[in-house]
N, C-alpha and C positions, 0 to 999 in steps of 0.2 A: 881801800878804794874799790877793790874787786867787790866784793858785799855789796858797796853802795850802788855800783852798777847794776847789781842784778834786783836791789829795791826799787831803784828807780825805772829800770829798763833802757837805759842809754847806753849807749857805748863806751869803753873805758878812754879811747878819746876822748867823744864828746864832755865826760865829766872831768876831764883833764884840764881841758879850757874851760871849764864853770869853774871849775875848784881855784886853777890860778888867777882868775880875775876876783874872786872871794879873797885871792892869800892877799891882792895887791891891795885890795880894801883894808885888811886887816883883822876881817871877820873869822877866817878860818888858816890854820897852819899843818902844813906835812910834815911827816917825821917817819925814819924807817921803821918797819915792823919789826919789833923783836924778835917776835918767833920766828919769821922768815925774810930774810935780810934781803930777799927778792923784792917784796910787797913794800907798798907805801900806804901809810895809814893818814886818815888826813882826822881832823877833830875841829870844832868849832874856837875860837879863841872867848875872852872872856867879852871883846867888843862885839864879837856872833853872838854868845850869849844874849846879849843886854839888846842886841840887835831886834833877836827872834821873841824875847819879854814884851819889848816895848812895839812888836809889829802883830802878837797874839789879838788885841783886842780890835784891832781894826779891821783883822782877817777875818774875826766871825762876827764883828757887825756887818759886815761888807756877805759873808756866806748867809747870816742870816735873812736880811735883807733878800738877796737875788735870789736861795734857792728856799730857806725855810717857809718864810712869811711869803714867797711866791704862791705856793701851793697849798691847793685844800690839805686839809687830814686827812682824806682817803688819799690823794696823792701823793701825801708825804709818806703813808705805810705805802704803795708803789713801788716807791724808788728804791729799796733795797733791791728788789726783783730785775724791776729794769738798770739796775747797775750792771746785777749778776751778770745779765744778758749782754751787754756790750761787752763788762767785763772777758766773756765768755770766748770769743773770737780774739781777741786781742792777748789773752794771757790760757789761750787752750792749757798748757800746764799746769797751771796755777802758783806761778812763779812769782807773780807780784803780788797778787791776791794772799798768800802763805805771808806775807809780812807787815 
C-alpha cells in the first residue's frame, strides 16, 4: 500500500478508503506482507482483473476522442512539454513522474 501511495500521490489514508470500497466490490483484496508483517499489500482480484479488460477500450476511445482527435499534430507533439510543465510544480521531485 505504501508504493501505491507514493504512485498515486494520495495519502495512505485516503487510499485506504479507495482500496476498502474496491475490497467491498470485490474488485481488489489485502493481504499482509510477507517481508514485513507491518505492511499491507493489496492486489487486484480476478473480478478487478476482468474489471480493468473490459473498461481498457472505453478509456482510450473516450481519451482518444477528448484529448487525441482534439488536437492538431503540432499540438499533439506540445503536450508532452506542457505535461512536463504542470507536471513540474506539482511533482518538484519527480516522485510520480519516476513511475
Amino acid at each position: 500500500m505504501t508504493g501505491l501511495v507514493g504512485r498515486t500521490n494520495a495519502t495512505l489514508s485516503r487510499l485506504s478508503h479507495v482500496v476498502q470500497r474496491l475490497e467491498g466490490r470485490g474488485l481488489v483484496e489485502r493481504f499482509p506482507c510477507p517481508q514485513d508483517h507491518r505492511a499491507t499489500n493489496a492486489r487486484l482480484t480476478a473480478e478487478g482483473w476482468a474489471k480493468v479488460v473490459a473498461s481498457a477500450p472505453g478509456h482510450v476511445e473516450t481519451v482518444r476522442k477528448y484529448v487525441v482527435d482534439a488536437l492538431t499534430r503540432e499540438q499533439f507533439g506540445q503536450l508532452t512539454g506542457i505535461s512536463a510543465s504542470i507536471l513540474g510544480p506539482i511533482d518538484p521531485d519527480g516522485a510520480v513522474a519516476a513511475h
